[in-house]
N, CA, C and O of each residue as an XYZ file, in Angstrom:
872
protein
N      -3.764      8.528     -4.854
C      -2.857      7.457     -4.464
C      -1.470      8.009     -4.141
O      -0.757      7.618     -3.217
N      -1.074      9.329     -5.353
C       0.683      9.449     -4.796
C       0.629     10.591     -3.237
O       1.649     10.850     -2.599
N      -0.382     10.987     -2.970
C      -1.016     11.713     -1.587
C      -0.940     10.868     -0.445
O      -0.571     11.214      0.677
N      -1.352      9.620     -0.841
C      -1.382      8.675      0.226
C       0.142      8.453      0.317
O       0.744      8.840      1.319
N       0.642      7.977     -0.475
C       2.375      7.342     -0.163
C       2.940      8.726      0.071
O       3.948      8.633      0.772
N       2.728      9.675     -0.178
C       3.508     10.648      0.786
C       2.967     11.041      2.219
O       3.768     11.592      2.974
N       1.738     10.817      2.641
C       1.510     10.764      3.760
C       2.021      9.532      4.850
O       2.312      9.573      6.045
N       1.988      8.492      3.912
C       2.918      7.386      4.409
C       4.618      7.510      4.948
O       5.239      7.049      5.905
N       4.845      8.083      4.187
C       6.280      8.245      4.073
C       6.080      9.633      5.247
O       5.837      9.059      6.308
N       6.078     10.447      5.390
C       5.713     11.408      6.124
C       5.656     11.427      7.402
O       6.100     12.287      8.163
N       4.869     10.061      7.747
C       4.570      9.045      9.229
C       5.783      8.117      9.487
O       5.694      7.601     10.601
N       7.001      7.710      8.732
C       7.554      7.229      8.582
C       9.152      8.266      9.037
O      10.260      7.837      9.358
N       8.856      9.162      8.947
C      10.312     10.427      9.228
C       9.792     11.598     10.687
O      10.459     12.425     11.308
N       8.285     11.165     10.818
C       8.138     12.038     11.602
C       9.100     11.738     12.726
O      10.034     12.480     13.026
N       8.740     10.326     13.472
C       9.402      9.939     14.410
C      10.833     10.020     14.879
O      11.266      9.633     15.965
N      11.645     10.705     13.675
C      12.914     10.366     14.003
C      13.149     11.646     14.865
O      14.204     11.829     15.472
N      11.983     12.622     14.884
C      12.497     13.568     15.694
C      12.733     13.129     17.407
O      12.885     13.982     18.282
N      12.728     11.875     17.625
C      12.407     11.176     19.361
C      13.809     10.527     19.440
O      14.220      9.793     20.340
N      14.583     11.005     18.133
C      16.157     10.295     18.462
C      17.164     11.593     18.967
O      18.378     11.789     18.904
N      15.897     12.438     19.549
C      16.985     13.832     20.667
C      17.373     12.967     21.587
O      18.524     12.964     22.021
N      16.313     12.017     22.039
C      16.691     11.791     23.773
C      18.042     10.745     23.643
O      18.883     10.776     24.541
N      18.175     10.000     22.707
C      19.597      8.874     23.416
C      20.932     10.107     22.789
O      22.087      9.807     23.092
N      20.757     11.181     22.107
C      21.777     11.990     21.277
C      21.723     12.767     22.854
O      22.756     12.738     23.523
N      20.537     13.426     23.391
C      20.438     14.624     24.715
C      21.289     13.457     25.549
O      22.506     13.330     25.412
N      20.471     12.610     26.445
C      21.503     11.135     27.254
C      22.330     11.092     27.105
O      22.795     10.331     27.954
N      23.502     11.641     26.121
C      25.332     11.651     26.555
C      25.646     12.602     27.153
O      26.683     12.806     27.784
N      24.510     13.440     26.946
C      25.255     15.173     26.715
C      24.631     15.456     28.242
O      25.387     16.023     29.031
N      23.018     15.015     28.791
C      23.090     15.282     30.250
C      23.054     14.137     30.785
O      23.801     14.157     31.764
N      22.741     13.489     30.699
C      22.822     11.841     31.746
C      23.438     10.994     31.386
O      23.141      9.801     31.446
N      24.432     11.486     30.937
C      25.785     10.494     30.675
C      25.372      9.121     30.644
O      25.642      8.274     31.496
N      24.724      8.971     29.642
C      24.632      7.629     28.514
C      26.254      7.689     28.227
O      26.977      8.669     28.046
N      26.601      6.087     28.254
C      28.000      5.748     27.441
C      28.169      6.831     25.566
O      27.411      7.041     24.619
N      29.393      7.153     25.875
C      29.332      7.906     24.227
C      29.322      6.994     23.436
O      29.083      7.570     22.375
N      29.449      5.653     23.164
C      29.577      4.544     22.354
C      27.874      4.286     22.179
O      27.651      3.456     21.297
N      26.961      4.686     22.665
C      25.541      4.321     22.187
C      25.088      5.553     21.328
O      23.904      5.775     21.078
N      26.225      6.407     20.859
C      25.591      7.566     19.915
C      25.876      6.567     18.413
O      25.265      6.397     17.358
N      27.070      6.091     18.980
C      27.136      5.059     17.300
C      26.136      3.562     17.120
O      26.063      2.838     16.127
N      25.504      3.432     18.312
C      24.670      2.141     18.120
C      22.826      3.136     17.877
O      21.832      2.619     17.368
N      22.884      4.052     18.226
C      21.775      5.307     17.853
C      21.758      5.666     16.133
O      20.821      5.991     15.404
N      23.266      5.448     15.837
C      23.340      5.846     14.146
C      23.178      4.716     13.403
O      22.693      4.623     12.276
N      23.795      3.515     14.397
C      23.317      2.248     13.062
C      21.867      1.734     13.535
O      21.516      0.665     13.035
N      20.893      2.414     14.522
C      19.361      2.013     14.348
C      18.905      3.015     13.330
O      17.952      2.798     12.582
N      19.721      4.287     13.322
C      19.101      5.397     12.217
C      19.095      4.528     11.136
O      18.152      3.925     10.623
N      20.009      4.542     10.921
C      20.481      4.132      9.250
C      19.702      3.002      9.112
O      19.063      2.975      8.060
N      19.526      1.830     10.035
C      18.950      0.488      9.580
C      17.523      1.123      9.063
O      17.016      1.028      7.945
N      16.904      1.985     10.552
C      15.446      2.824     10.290
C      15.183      2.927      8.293
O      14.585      2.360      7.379
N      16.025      3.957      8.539
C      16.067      4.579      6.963
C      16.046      3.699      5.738
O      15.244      3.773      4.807
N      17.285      2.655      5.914
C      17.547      1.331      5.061
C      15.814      1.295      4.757
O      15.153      1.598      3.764
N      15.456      0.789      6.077
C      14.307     -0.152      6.122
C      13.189      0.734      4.842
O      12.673      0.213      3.853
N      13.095      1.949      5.223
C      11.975      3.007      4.856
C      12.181      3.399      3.252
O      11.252      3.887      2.609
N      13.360      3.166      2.725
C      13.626      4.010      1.398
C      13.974      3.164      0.640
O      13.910      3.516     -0.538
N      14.534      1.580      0.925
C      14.921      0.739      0.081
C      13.532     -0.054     -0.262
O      12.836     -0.474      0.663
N      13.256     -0.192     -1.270
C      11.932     -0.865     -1.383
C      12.451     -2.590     -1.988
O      13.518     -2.892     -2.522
N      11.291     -3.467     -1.673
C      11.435     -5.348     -1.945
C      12.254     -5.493     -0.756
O      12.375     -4.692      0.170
N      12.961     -6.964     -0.957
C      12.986     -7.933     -0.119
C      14.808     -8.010     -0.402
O      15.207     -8.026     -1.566
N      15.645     -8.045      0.574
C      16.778     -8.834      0.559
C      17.154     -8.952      2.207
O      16.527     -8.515      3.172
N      18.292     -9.634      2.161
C      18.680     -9.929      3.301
C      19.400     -8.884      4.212
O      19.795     -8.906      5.378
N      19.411     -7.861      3.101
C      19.966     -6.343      4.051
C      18.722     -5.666      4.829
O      18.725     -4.641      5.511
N      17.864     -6.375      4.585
C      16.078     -5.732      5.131
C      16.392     -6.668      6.445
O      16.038     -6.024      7.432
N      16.750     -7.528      6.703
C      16.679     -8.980      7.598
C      18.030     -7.920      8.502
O      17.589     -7.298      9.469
N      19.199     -7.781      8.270
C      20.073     -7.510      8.846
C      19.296     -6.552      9.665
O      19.292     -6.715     10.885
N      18.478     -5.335      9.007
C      18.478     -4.002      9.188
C      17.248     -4.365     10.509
O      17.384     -4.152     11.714
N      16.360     -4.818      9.970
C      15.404     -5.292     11.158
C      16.288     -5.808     12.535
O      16.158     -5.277     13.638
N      16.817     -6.460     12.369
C      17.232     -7.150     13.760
C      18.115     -6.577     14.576
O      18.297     -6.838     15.765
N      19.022     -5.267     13.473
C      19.924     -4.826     14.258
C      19.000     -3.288     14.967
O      19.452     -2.367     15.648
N      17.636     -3.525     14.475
C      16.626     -2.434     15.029
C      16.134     -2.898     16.293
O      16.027     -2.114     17.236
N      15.785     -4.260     16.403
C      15.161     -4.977     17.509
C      16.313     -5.161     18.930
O      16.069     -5.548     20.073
N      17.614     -4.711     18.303
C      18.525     -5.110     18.772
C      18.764     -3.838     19.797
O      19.036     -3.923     20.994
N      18.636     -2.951     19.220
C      18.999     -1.750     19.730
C      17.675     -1.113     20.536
O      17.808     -0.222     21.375
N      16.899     -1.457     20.316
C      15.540     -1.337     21.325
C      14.981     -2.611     22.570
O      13.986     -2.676     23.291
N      15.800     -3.227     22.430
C      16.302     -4.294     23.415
C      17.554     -4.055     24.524
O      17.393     -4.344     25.710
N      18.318     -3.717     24.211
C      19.431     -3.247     24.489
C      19.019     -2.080     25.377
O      18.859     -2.043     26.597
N      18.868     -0.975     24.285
C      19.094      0.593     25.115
C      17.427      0.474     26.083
O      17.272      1.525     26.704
N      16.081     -0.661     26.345
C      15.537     -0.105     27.185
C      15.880     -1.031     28.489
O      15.771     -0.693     29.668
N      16.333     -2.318     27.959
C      17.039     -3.285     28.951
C      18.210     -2.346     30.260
O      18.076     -2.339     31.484
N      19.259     -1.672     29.443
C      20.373     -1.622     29.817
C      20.763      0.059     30.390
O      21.229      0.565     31.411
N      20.362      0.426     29.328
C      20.664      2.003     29.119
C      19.086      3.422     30.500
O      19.294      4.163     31.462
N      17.635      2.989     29.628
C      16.365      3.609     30.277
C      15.426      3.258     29.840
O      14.881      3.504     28.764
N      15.057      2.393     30.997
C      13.532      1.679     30.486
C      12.405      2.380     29.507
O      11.483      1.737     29.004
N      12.668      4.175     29.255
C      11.651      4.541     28.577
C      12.263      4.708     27.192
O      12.060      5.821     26.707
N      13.000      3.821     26.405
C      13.155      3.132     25.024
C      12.290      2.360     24.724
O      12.127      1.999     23.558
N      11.577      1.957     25.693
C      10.288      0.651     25.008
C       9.547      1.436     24.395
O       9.045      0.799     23.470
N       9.053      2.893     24.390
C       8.376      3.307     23.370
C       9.394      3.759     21.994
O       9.254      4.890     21.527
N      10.218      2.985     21.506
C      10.925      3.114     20.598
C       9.847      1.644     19.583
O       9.366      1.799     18.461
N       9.782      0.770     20.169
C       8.995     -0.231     19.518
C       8.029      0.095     18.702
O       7.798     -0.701     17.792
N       7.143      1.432     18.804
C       6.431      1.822     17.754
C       7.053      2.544     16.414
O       6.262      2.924     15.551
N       8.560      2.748     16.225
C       9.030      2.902     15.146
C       8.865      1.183     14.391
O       8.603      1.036     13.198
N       8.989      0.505     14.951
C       9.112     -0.776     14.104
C       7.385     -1.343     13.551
O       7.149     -2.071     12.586
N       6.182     -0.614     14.701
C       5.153     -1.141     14.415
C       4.568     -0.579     13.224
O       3.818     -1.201     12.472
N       5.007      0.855     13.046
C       5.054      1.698     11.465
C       5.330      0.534     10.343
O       4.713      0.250      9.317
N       6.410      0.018     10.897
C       7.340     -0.368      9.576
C       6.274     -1.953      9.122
O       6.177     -2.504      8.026
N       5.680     -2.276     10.315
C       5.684     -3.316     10.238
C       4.175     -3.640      9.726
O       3.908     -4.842      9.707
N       2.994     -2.615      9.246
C       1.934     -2.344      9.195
C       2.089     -2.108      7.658
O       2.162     -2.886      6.707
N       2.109     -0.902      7.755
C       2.715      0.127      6.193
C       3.656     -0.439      5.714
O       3.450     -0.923      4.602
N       4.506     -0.550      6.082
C       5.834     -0.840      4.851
C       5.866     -2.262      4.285
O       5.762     -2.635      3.117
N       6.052     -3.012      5.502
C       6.602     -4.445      4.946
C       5.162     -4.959      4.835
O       5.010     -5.901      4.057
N       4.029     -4.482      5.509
C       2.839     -5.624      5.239
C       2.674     -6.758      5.787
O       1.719     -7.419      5.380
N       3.524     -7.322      6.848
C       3.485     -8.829      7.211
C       2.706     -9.742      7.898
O       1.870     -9.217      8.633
N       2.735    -11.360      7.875
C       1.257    -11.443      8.372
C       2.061    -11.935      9.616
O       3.254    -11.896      9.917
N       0.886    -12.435     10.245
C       1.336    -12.572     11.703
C       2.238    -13.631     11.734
O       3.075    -13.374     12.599
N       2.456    -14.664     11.218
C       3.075    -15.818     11.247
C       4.634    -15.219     10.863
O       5.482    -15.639     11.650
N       5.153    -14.331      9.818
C       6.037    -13.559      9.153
C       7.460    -13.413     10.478
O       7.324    -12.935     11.604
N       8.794    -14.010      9.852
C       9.766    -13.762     11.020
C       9.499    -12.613     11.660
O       9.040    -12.651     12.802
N       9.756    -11.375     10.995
C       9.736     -9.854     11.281
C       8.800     -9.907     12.537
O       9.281     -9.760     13.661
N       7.044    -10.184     12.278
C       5.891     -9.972     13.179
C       6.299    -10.934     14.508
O       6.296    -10.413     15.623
N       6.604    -12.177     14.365
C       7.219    -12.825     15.251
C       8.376    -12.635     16.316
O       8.248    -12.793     17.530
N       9.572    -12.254     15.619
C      10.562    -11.412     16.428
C       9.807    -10.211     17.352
O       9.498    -10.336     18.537
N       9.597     -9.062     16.543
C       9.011     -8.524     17.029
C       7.556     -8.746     18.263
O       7.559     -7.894     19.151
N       6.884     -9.357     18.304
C       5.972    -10.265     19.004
C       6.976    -10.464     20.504
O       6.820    -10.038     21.648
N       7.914    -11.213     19.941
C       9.129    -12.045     21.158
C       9.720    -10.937     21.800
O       9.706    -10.867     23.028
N      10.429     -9.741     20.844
C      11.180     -8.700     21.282
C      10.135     -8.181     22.596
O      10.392     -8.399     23.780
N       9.232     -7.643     22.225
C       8.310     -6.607     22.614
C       7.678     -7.661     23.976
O       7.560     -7.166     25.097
N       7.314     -9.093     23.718
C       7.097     -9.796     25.222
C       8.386     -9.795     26.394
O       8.452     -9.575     27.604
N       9.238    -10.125     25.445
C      10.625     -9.863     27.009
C      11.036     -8.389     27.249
O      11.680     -8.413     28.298
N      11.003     -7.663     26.985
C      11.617     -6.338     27.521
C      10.469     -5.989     28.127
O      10.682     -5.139     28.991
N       8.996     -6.392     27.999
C       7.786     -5.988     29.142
C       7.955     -6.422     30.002
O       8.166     -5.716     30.989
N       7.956     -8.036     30.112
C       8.224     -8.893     31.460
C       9.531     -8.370     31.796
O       9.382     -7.781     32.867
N      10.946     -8.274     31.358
C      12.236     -8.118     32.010
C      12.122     -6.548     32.759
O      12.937     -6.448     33.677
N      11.378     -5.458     32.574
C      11.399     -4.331     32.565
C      10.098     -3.999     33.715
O       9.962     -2.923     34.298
N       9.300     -5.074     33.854
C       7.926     -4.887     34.924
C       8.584     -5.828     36.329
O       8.132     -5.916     37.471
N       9.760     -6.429     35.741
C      10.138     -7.133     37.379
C      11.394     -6.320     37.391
O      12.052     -6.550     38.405
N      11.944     -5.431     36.576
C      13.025     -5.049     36.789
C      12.649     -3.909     37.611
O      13.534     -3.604     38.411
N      11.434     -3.071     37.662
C      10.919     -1.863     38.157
C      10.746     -2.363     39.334
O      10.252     -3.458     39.604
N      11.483     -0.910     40.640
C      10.973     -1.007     41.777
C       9.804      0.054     41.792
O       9.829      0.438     42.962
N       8.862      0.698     41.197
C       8.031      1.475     40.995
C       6.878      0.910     41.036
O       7.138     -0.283     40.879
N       5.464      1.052     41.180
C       4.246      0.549     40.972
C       4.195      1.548     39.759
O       4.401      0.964     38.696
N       3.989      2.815     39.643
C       3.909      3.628     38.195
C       4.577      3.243     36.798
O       4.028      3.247     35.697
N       5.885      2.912     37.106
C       6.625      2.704     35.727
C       6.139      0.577     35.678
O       6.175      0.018     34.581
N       5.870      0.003     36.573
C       4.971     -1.010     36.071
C       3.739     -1.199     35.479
O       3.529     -2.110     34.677
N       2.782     -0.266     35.880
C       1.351      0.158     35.396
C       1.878      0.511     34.031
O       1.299     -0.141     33.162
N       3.193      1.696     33.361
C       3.521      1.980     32.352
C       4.190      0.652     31.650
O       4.280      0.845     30.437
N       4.594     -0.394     31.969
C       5.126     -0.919     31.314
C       3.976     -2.087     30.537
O       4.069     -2.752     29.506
N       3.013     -1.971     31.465
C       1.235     -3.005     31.036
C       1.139     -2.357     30.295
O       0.750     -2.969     29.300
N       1.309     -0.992     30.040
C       0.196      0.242     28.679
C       0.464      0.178     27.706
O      -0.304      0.265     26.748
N       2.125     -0.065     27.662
C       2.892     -0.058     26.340
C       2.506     -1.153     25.430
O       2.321     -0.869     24.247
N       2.368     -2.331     25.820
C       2.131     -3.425     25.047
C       0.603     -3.347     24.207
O       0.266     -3.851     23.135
N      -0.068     -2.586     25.076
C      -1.364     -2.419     24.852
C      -1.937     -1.353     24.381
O      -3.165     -1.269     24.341
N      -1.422     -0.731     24.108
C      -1.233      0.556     23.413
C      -0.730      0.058     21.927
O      -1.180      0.418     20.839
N       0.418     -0.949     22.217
C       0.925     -1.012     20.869
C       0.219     -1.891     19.874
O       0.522     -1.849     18.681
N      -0.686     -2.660     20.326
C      -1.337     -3.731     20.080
C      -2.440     -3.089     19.545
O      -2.855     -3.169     18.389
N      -2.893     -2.434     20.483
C      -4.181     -1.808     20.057
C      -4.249     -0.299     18.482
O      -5.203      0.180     17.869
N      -3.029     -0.095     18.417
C      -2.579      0.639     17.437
C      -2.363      0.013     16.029
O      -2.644      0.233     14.851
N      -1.725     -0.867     16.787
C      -1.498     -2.093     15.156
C      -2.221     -2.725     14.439
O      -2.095     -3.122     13.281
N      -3.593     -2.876     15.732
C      -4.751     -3.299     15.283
C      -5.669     -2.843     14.516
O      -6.295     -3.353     13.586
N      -5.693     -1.550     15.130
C      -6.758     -0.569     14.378
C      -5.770      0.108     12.806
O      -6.300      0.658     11.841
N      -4.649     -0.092     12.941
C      -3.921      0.528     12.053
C      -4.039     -0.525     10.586
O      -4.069     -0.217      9.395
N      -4.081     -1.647     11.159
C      -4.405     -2.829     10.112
C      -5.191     -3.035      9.401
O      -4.997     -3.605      8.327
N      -6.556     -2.523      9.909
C      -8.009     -2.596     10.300
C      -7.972     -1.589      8.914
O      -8.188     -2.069      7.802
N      -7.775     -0.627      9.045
C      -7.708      1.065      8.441
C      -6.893      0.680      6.778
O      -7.062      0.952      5.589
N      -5.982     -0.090      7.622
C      -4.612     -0.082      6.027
C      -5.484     -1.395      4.805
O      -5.261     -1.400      3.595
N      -6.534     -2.474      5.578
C      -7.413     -3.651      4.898
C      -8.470     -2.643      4.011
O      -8.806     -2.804      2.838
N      -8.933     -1.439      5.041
C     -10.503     -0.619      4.428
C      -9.847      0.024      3.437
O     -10.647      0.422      2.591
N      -8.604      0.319      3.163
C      -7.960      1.187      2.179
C      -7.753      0.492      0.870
O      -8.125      0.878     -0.239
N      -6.867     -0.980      1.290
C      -7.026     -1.852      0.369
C      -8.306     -2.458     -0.414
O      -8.355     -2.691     -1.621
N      -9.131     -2.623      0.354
C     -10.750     -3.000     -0.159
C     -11.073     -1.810     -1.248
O     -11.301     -2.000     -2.443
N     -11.045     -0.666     -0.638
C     -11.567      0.381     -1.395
C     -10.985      0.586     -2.824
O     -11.549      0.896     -3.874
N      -9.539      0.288     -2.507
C      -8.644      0.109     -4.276
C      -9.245     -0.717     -4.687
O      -9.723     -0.516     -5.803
N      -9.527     -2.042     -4.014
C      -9.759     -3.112     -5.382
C     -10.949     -2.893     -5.737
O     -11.250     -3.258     -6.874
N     -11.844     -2.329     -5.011
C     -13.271     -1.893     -5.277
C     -13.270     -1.104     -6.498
O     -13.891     -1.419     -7.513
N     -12.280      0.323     -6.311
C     -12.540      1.260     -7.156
C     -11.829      0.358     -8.521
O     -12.439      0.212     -9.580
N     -10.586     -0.142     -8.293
C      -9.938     -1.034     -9.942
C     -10.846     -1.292    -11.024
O     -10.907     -0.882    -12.183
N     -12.153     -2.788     -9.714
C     -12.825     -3.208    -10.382
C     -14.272     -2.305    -11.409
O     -14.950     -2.552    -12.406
N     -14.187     -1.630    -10.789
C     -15.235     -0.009    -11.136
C     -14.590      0.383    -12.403
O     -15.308      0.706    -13.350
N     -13.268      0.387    -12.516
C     -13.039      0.912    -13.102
C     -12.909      0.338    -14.224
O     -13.090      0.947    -15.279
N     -12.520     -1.126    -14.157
C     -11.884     -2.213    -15.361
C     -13.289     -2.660    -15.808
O     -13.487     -3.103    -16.939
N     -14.590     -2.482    -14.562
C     -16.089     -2.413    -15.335
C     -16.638     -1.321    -16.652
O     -17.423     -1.552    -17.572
N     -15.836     -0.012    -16.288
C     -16.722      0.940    -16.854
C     -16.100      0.564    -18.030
O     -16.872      0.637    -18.987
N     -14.661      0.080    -18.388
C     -13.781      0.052    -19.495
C     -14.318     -1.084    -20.091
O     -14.188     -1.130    -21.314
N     -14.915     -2.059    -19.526
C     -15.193     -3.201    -20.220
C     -16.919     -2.349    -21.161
O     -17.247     -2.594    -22.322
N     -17.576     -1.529    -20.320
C     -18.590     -1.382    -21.070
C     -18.389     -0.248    -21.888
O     -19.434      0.127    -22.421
N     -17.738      0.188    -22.066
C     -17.542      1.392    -23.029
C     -16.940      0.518    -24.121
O     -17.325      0.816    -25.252
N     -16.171     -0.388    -24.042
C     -15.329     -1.216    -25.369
C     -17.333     -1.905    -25.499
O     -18.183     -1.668    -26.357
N     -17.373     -2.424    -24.735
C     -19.116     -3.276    -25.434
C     -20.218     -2.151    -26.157
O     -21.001     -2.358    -27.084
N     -19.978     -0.905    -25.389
C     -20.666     -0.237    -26.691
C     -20.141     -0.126    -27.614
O     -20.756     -0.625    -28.556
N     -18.974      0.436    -27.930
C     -18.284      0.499    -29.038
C     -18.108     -0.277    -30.277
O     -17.969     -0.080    -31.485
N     -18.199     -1.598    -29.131
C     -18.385     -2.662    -30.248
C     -19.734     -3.046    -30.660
O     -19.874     -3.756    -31.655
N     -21.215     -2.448    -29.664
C     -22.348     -2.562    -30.197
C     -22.510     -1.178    -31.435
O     -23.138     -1.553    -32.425
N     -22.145     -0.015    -31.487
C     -21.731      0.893    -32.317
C     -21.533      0.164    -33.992
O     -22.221      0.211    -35.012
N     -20.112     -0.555    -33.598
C     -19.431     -0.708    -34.644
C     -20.521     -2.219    -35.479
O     -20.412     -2.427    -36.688
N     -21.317     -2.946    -34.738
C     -22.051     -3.468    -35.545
C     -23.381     -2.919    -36.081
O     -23.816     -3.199    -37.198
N     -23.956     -2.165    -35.251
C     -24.809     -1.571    -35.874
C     -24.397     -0.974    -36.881
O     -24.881     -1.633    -37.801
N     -23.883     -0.248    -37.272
C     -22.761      0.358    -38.528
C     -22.826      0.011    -39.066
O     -23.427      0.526    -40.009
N     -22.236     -1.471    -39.198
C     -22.026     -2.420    -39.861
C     -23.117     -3.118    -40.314
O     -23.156     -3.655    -41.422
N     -23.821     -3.131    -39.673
C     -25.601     -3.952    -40.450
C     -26.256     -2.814    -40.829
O     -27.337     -3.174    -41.294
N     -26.142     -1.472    -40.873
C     -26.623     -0.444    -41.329
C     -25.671     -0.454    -42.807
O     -26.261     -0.754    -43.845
N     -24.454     -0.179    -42.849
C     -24.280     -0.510    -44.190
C     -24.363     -1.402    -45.010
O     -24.583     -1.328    -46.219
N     -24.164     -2.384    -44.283
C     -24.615     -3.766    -45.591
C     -25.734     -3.454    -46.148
O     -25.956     -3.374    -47.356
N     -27.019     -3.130    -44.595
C     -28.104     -3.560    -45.212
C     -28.281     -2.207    -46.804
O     -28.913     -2.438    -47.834
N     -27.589     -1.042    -46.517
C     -27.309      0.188    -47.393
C     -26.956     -0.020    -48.746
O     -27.566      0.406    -49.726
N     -25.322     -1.106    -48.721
C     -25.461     -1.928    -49.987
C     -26.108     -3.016    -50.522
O     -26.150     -3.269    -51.726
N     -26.504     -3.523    -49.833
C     -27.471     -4.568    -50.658
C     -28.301     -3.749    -50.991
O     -28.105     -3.438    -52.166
N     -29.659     -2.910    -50.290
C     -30.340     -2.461    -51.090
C     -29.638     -1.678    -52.514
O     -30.422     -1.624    -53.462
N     -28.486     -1.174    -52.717
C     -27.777     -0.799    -53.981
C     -27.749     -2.012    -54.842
O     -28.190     -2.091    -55.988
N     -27.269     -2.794    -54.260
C     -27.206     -4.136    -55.263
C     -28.062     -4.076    -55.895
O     -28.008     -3.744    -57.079
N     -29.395     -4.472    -55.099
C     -30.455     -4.630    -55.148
C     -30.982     -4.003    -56.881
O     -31.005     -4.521    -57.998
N     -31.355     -2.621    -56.317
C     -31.898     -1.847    -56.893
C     -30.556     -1.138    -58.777
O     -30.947     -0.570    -59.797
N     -29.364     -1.492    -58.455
C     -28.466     -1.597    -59.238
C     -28.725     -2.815    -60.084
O     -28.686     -2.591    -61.294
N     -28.956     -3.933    -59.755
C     -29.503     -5.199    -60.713
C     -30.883     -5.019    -61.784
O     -31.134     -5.384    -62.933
N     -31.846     -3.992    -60.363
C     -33.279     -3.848    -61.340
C     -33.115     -3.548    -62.534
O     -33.525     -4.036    -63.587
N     -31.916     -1.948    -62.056
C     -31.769     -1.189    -62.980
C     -31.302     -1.559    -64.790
O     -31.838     -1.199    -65.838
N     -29.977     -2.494    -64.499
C     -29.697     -3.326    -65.191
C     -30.846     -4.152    -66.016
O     -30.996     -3.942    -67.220
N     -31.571     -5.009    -65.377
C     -32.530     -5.715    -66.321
C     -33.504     -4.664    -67.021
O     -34.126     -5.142    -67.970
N     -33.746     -3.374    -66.745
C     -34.738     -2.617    -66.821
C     -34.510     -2.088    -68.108
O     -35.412     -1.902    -68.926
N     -32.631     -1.702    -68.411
C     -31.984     -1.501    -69.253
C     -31.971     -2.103    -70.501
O     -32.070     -1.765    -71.681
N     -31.819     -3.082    -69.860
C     -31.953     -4.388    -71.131
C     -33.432     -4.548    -72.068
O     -33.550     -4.882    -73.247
N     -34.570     -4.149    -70.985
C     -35.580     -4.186    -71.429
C     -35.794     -3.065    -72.383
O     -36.504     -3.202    -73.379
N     -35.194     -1.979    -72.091
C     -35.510     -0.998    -72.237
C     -36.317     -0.164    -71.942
O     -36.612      0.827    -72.611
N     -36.899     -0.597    -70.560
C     -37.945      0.025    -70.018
C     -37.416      1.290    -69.293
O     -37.006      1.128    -68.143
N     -37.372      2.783    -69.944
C     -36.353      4.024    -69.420
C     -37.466      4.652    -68.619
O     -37.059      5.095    -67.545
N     -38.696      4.809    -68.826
C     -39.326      5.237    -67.671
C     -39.203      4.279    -66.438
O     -38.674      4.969    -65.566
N     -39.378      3.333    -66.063
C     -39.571      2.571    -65.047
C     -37.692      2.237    -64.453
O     -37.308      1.786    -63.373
N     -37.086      2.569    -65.362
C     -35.520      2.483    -64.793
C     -35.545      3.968    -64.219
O     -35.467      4.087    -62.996
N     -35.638      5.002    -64.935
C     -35.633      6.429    -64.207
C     -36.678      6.613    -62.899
O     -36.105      7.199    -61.980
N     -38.109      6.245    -62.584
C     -38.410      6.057    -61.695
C     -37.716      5.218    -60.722
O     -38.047      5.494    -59.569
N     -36.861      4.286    -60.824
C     -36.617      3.385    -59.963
C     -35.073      4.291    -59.517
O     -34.639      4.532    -58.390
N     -34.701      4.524    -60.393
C     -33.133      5.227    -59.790
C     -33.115      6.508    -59.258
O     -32.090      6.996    -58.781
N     -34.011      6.994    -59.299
C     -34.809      8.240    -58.583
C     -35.281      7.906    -56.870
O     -34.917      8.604    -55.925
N     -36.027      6.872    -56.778
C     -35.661      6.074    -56.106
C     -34.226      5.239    -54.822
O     -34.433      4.147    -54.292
């Protein structure tokens, strides 16, 4: 299990190595220098998102000012930021878990439909339109199977739990079949003492010392 959450986490930092291109974009294709600081607050929200674990409204800020900036820089800046949207489909699978109805899955849903349509009529290209159909479908089809994968993982925990909270339940039921057998093994151990401790007694009384010494021999 702690193999898995570091492989998680792992998939989660790989990507940031794809934040050369808007940092390279000032330095050769003169991107505005003011989108190196809207590049640091998607880092940081990124990160927020990835290392702060539960629910507050700094998760809500951090999301939107992510959707914001991948809206923005493929709208405004180079249409090939729309593959920035699969940093959020990470987040949005693995991390947060959300169901489809969920603001996050929804925004996202909305984000990811207008920058396809604004970005397939914005193209005078037939190629970077064919690319802009793939992306959605690509991403879809990733999230899907990624869901698919992250449910068989979950099944398999509760599978193995219950395996496990089985074997524990029957090891306490032997234990406790143990501890009565024991237990009806000694009674039945002292009573026969009783038993044979009472004969002895009347035998005494009688004075019958052979038949008391046979019996306590016995």
């Amino acid at each position: 299990m702690k193999n898995k959450k570091n492989n998680y986490d792992l998939m989660y930092f790989i990507p940031l190595v794809f934040l050369i291109y808007p940092i390279g974009g000032i330095l050769y294709y003169h991107y505005p220098f003011w989108t190196l600081f809207f590049t640091l607050a998607f880092v940081g929200a990124y990160l927020y998102s990835v290392i702060i674990r539960g629910e507050s409204k700094y998760h809500m800020i951090a999301w939107s000012t992510m959707l914001t900036y991948i809206f923005y820089m493929t709208i405004f800046i180079n249409s090939g930021f729309i593959w920035y949207i699969y940093f959020l489909s990470n987040l949005l699978v693995y991390r947060f878990r959300d169901k489809l109805k969920s603001f996050r899955f929804i925004s996202f849903a909305c984000t990811l439909a207008t920058v396809v349509f604004l970005c397939f009529f914005k193209a005078s290209d037939f190629g970077d339109r064919i690319m802009f159909l793939i992306v959605p479908i690509f991403c879809i089809g990733y999230m899907w199977i990624a869901i698919e994968n992250r449910n068989s993982e979950e099944q398999r925990e509760k599978i193995a739990e219950q395996n496990q909270y089985i074997n524990i339940l029957s090891a306490e039921n032997e234990r406790n079949r143990i501890g009565r057998d024991l237990h009806d093994s000694l009674g039945h151990t002292f009573a026969m003492m009783t038993l044979k401790t009472e004969l002895a007694l009347k035998l005494l009384e009688k004075r019958n010392y052979d038949k008391y010494k046979k019996n306590y021999q016995n």
